[in-house]
C-alpha positions, 0 to 999 in steps of 0.5 A, a space after each residue: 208414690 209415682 212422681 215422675 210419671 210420663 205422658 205424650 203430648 200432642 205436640 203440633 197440627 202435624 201430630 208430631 208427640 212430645 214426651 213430657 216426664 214429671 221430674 219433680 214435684 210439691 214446689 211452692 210457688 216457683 218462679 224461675 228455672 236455670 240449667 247448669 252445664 252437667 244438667 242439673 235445675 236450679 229454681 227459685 221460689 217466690 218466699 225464699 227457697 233456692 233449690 236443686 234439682 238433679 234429674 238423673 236421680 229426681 234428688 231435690 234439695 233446698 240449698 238455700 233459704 233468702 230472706 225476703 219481703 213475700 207475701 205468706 199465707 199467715 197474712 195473706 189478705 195484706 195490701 203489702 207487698 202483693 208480688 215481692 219475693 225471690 222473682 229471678 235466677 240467672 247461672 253465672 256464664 263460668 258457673 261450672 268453674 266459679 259456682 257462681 249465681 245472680 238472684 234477683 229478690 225483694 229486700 226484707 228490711 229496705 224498700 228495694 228490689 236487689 240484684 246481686 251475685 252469689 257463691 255455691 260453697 260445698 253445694 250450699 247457697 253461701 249468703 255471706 258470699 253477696 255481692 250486690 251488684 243493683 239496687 231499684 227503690 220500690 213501692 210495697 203499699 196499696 197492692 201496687 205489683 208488677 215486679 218483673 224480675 227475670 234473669 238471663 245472659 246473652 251469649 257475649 256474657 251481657 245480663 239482662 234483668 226485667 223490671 215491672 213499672 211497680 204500680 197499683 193498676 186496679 184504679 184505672 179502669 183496666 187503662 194507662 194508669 197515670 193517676 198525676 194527683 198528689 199523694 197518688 203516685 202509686 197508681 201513676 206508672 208515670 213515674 216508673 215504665 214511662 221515667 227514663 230515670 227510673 229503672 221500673 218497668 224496664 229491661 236492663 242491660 249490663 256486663 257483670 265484672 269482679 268489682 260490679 258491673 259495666 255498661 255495655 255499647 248500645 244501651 238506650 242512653 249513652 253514659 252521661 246522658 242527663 236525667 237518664 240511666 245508662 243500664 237502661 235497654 228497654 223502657 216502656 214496660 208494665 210487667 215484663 215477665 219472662 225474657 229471653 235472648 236468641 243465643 245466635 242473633 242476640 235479639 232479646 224477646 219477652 212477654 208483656 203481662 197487659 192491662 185489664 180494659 175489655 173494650 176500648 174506650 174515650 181513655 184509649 184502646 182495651 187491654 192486650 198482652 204482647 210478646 215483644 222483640 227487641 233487635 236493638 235497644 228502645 221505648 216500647 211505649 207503655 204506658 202511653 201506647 200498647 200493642 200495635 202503638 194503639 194510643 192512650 189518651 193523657 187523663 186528668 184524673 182530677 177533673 176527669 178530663 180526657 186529653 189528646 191521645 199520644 203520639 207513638 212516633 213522638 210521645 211525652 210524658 207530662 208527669 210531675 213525678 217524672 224525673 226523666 226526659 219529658 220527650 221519650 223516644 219513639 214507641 215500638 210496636 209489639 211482635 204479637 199482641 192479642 187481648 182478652 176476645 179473639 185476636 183478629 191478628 192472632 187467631 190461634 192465641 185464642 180467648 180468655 185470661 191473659 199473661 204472656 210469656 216468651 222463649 227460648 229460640 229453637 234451632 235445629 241441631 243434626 248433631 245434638 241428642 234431642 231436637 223437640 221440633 223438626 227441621 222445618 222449625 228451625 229458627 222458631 221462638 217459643 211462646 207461652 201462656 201462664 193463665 191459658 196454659 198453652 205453648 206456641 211456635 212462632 216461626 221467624 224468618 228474613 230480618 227475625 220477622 214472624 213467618 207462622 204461628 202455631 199451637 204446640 203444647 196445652 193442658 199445662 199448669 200455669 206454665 212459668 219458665 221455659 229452658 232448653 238443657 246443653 242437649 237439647 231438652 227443655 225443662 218446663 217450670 210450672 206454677 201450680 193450680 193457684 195464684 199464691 201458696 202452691 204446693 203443686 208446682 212442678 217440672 217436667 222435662 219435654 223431650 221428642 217421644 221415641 215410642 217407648 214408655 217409662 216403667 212404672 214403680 211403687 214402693 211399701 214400706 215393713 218396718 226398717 225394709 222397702 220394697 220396690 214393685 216394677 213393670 214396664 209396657 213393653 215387658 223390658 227389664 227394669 233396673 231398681 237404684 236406691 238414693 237416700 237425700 241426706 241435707 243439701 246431697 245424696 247417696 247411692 245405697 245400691 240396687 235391687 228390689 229392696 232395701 233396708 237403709 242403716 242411715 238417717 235421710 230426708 227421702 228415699 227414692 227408687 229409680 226405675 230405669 228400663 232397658 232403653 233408659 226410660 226412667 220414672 221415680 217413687 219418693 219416701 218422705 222420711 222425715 215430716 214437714 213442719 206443718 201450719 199450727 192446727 185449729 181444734 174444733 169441739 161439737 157439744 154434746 159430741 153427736 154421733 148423728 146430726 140431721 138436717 135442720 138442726 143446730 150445731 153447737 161448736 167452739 174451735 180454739 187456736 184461731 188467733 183473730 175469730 173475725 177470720 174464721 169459717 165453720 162450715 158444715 158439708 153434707 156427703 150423699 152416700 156414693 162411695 167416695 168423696 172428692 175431699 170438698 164441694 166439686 162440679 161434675 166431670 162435665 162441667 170441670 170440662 167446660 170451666 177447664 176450656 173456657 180457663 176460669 180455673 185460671 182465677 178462681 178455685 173450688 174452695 180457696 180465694 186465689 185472684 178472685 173469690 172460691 166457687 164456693 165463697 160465691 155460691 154461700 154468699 148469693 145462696 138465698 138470693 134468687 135473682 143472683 143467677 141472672 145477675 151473675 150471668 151478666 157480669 160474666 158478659 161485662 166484667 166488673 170489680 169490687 165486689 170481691 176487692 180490687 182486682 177486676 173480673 174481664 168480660 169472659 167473651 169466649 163464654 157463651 150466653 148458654 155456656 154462661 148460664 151453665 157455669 153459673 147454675 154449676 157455682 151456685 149449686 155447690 152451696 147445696 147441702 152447705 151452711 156456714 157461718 163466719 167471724 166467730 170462735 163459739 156458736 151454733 150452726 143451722 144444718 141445712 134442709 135435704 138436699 136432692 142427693 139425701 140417702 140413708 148412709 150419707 154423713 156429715 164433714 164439719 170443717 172450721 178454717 183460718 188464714 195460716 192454720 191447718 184446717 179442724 176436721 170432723 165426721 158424723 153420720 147423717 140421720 
């Protein structure tokens, strides 16, 4: 199997390319990616793993499991702890020396998110090596979310940490959520981004020392400042995900993860993502302001009274669970900002779902390896998108000030972390199709194309011997380097086309590497995943053919609670090939694709909104579900599926709307299901248009944190 394949990008409108190379590949759910000074990646992800990635081998290795709160596929339904985890990851500035690290993660007994330093100790994470260095109280309950959580250093050694405002923002509207009643402090960020005695929904700023920590000069609040925290350097935050420092000027950027609101309203204005810039230490408004200052109006959500809208240029925060100053400094407007419709500002950000991300800063370099942008690009921050799947360059000019934005990079994978190597490349971390549970996320390496294209390899396995099979585009030799994963390192077992490995070893990997140096990877698992436990499904009568109209009678053992099980049974037309599951047309996956609707939802699993598939059994026999559907793509709304809301998908056209939703509830054709029970009969259903002699027959029957019982039978 070939991972570490490699593809050119259309990099600018100039038609510049970038080469991008899979590095590594399977991470589960990985949040943030740091480069050490000999180039080797080391990545967090979100249920506790530390990893290891060494690109010149493509050896990844776990050096470390974290135990913390997360959420897990064996509860995956949970109002708990809905975004905890390993969130952050920052290298120590004398890591080369000290193998010193700082993870920032959710504590797994107490209600806290902790920051602490740890030691390498022979290439493993050392976790009796903890030093914490900052402890932040938070809230786990009622799907309150918004943990933030990135680490970085700035170039005079300072670390900088984002904290999300820790609250429940799906009973407001899509508006400021600032729910004052009792008992509802929750959906009150109030108390959090808006407290400048809270340390959520902040950036902070410290200087690590031996013992702990310092305060550095120009924080937001001298030491000493009453109801103030002096780590404080940005307040006014709802969930800073991504930040980064420009290692010339030391200004601080991030990007602003916003609110849901389609349209503004009495309440305030709608919902905008933003990059922020931050030259020095200040309040970025929310959640009083957003975007360009536009302003929130203070909400008695007891009376559902509207009050005055607030001051950017003086706002206050009246809240009763505000510990802080009730008079805040004065709001900052955002770099860019743009909502879920077309930016009037921002064009070229385009439309759809939102969740902003930002850095590094570029700057040209004559003398070092690789320059991923051209000389008229020095200077030029980088910006990205997790739910769009796109990069751009904002070039900045006098005073930091944006100059031109454009597009750079799409077609990516949830785009998560973004950081340049010591040479020049730049390691993209991605997160994998789906909102929770990835086993697809991935690393790739952009560098500036030379033209010339990586070998491909293969490798077979017969008995003890594996042999590799090489070629390359441009008919250069290929060298051939064998490594073996043995625990947390690896070893050379040498070269050439074959190899017979006299060692135990976790995966085998050969290297292919051209005449030029164009390298690409194949990995031999040797050892087997430990796997979920495995539903058993037993069909009565043990049918050989079942036909359209029956009933199936069936009992699936080892499903732990019945009420969460799904039987399902799919007929497959005889076409020669089968997707794995329910699938749209090439021309629809196209339109779903541009429109970003695979951003929220998948073909047949729930991720932060309903399966496709789950939408089309529900409204199956509902005939004035099409209509419906299409007119809650143009609205938005909630409830239905839970609490996360559904934006108005305003780049959907009325006819592209009414494709799409004719696509999804076609996909319940020649399906039947049936749900919370471990025994009982399943009706087929009638013959669908794609009925042939030769089709067949999955029967599938599912549970949250269970491998999945499959079965086959032939159609009569």
């Amino acid at each position: 199997m070939r991972l570490a394949a490699t593809l050119a990008l259309l990099a600018s409108v100039a038609g510049a390319e970038i080469e991008s190379t899979f590095f590594a590949e399977g991470l589960r759910d990985p949040m943030e990616i740091a480069v050490a000074p000999d180039g080797d990646l080391f990545v967090v992800e979100r249920e506790g793993r530390v990893l290891r990635v060494r690109p010149a081998t493509g050896g990844v290795f776990v050096i470390g499991e974290l135990p913390v709160t997360a959420l897990r596929e064996t509860d995956k339904d949970t109002p708990w702890a809905r975004e905890d985890g390993l969130l952050g990851i920052a290298l120590d500035p004398g890591f080369a020396s000290n193998r010193r690290l700082y993870l920032y993660y959710s504590h797994p007994k107490e209600l806290l998110n902790r920051l602490s330093r740890f030691e390498l100790k022979g290439g493993i994470l050392d976790l009796a090596s903890e030093k914490v260095l900052l402890d932040i109280p938070t809230d786990r309950r009622n799907k309150v979310c918004h943990h933030g959580g990135s680490l970085a250093f700035g170039p005079d050694g300072l670390l900088y940490l984002s904290t999300g405002d820790n609250t429940n923002p799906f009973e407001s509207d899509g508006f400021a959520p600032i729910d004052d009643r009792d008992g509802r402090d929750h959906t009150n960020a109030m108390r959090s981004a808006g407290n400048t005695n809270d340390l959520r929904g902040k950036v902070l700023r410290i200087k690590p020392t031996e013992a702990g920590y310092e305060i550095p000069a120009g924080n937001l609040f001298p030491p000493g400042t009453a109801k103030t925290r002096p780590e404080i350097y940005v307040m006014g935050c709802r969930n800073p995900f991504r930040i980064s420092i420009d290692p010339k000027t030391r200004v601080l950027y991030w990007g602003e993860v916003g609110p849901d609101a389609g349209n503004p309203g009495p309440k305030g204005a709608q919902g905008y993502d933003e990059v922020n810039q931050a030259k020095q230490a200040g309040n970025f408004g929310w959640p009083f302001v957003i975007a360009d200052n536009k302003p929130y109006a203070i909400v008695d959500f007891a009376t559902k009274q509207t009050g005055a809208m607030t001051d950017p240029a003086a706002p206050k925060n009246p809240g009763k669970h505000n510990t802080g100053l009730a008079d805040l400094p004065p709001a900052q407007k955002a770099f860019i900002w743009y909502p879920y419709a077309k930016s009037e500002e921002f064009p070229v950000v385009g439309t759809g779902g939102r969740n902003a991300m930002a850095g590094p800063v570029f700057y040209y370099d004559a003398s070092r390896k690789f320059n991923l942008l051209g000389k008229e690009d020095d200077h030029a921050l980088l910006t990205y998108e997790w739910i769009r799947g796109k990069i751009w360059k904002a070039k900045l000019g006098a005073d930091e000030k944006l100059e031109k934005l454009e597009p750079l990079l799409d077609r990516l994978k949830h785009p998560m972390d973004l950081e340049m190597a010591a040479d020049g490349t730049m390691w993209l971390l991605e997160y994998g199709s789906e909102w929770y549970f990835n086993k697809d996320g991935r690393i790739r390496r952009l560098r500036p194309a030379d033209g010339n294209k990586a070998p491909t390899v293969t490798v077979k396995a017969d008995g003890p011997v594996y042999t590799a099979t090489v070629s390359d585009p441009e008919g250069d030799a290929v060298t051939i380097d064998w490594w073996l994963t043995e625990g947390v390192g690896e070893v050379r077992l040498g070269g050439g086309p074959s190899i017979s490995p006299s060692r135990p070893g976790i995966e085998l990997r050969a290297v292919a590497t051209d005449a030029k140096g164009a390298v690409s990877i194949a990995r031999v698992p040797l050892v087997k995943e430990e796997t979920l436990p495995a539903l058993q499904l037993e069909l009565a009568g043990k049918p050989d053919k079942l036909g359209f109209g029956e009933e199936l009678a069936f009992s699936v053992k080892g499903a732990g609670d019945p009420g969460k099980l799904v039987v399902r049974a799919r007929y497959i037309p005889p076409t020669g090939h089968d997707a794995g599951g329910p699938q749209f047309s090439s021309e629809i996956e196209k339109l779903v694709v541009s429109r970003q609707c695979l951003a929220c939802h998948q073909m047949d699993k729930t991720s932060v909104g309903p399966a496709y598939l789950d939408v089309a059994m529900k409204y199956r026999s509902d005939a004035e579900a099409a209509a419906r559907l299409q007119a809650k793509l143009k609205t938005g709304g909630g409830g239905t599926w839970g609490e996360v809301p559904m934006p108005p998908q305003t780049a959907v056209s009325d006819a592209e709307g009414e494709t799409i939703v004719r696509a999804i509830l076609g996909l319940a054709e020649g399906m039947a299901e049936t749900r919370g029970s471990a025994e009982g009969k399943l009706p087929l259903c009638p013959p669908p248009a794609t009925a042939a002699p030769g089709g067949a027959w999955e029967i599938i029957a599912e549970a949250p944190g269970h491998t999945a019982a499959r079965t086959r039978i032939a159609a009569k």
